[in-house]
N, C-alpha and C positions, 0 to 999 in steps of 0.2 A: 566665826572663822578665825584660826590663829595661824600666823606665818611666822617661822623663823629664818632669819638670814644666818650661812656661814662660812666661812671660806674665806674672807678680806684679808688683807693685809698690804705688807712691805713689797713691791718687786721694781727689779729694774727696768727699765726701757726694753723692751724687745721681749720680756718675760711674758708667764701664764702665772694665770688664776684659777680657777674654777669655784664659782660660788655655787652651793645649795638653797634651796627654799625649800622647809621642811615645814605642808599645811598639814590644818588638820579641821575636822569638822566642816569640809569644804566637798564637793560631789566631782569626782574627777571626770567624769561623764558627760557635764555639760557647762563646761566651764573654759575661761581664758586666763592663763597664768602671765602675769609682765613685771619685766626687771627694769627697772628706773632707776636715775642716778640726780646726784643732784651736787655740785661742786661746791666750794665757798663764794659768796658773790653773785651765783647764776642760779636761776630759774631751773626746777626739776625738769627734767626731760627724760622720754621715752626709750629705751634702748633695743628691745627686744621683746617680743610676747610671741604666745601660744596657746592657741587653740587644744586643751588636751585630749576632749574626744577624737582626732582625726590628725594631731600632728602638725597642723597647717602654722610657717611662724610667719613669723615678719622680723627685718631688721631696719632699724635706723642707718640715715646713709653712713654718719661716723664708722658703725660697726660692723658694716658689710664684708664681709672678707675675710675678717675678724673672730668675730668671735660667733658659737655656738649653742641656741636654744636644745632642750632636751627635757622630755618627761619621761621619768619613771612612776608608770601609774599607780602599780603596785606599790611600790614604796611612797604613796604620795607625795612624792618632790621633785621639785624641778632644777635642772639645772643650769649655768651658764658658763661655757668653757672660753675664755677670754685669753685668745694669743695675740701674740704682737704688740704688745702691751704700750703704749708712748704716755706721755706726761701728761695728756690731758683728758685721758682716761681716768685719772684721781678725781673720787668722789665717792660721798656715801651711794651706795647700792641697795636699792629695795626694790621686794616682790612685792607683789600686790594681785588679788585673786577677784575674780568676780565672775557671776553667772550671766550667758548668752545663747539666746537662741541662735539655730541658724540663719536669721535673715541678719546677721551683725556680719559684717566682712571682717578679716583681723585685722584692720587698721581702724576700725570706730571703735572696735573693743580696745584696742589699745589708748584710745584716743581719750574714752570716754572715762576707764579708769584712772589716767593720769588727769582730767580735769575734776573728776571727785576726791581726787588724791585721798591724804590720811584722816583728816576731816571725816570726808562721806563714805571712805570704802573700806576695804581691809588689806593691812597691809602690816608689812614687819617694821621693824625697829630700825633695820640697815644695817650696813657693814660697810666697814671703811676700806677703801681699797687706795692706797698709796704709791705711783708709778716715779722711780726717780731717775734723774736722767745724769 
């Protein structure tokens, strides 16, 4: 499975982003897509994941309100549309992909990916996403 991250970069406070996750050799049919982030200093954490058979996501509370999971299955990519943008949204951004059945609710999937992280799972490279205020 390969994942590319793209979309990071420079914005102000109160700006949009939208990052891509372009997989490949991955089954979009029974599978959970999730964006993580991981700042200088803190501990990676969870942002947003999806279910792409059926759409189902999940957000983290930071990003609630926020920003917006999305598959396009056809195109095998996922994306993440991030408004409202504040400072401590700055941080590498990575997808990471892995296969579940349905007895996985999407927050163990989420859960489970971000504890095998880059190590055990599959996951991109990241992209930087820079919020300045």
């Amino acid at each position: 499975v390969q994942l590319v991250e793209s979309g990071g970069g420079l914005v102000q406070t109160g700006g949009s982003l939208r990052l891509s996750c372009a997989v490949s050799g991955f089954t979009f049919d029974d599978g959970a897509i999730g964006w993580f982030r991981q700042a200088p200093g803190k501990e990676r954490e969870g942002v947003s994941c999806i279910f792409t058979r059926d759409g189902t996501t999940y957000y983290a509370d930071p990003v609630k309100g926020r920003f917006t999971i999305s598959s396009d299955n056809a195109k095998n990519t996922v994306y993440l549309q991030m408004n409202s943008l504040k400072s401590e949204d700055t941080a590498v951004y990575y997808c990471a992909a892995d296969r579940f059945s349905k007895t996985f609710t999407i927050v163990e999937a989420m859960r489970l990916m971000l504890n095998r992280g880059p190590e055990l799972g599959s996951w991109g490279q990241g992209t930087q996403v820079t919020v300045s205020s």
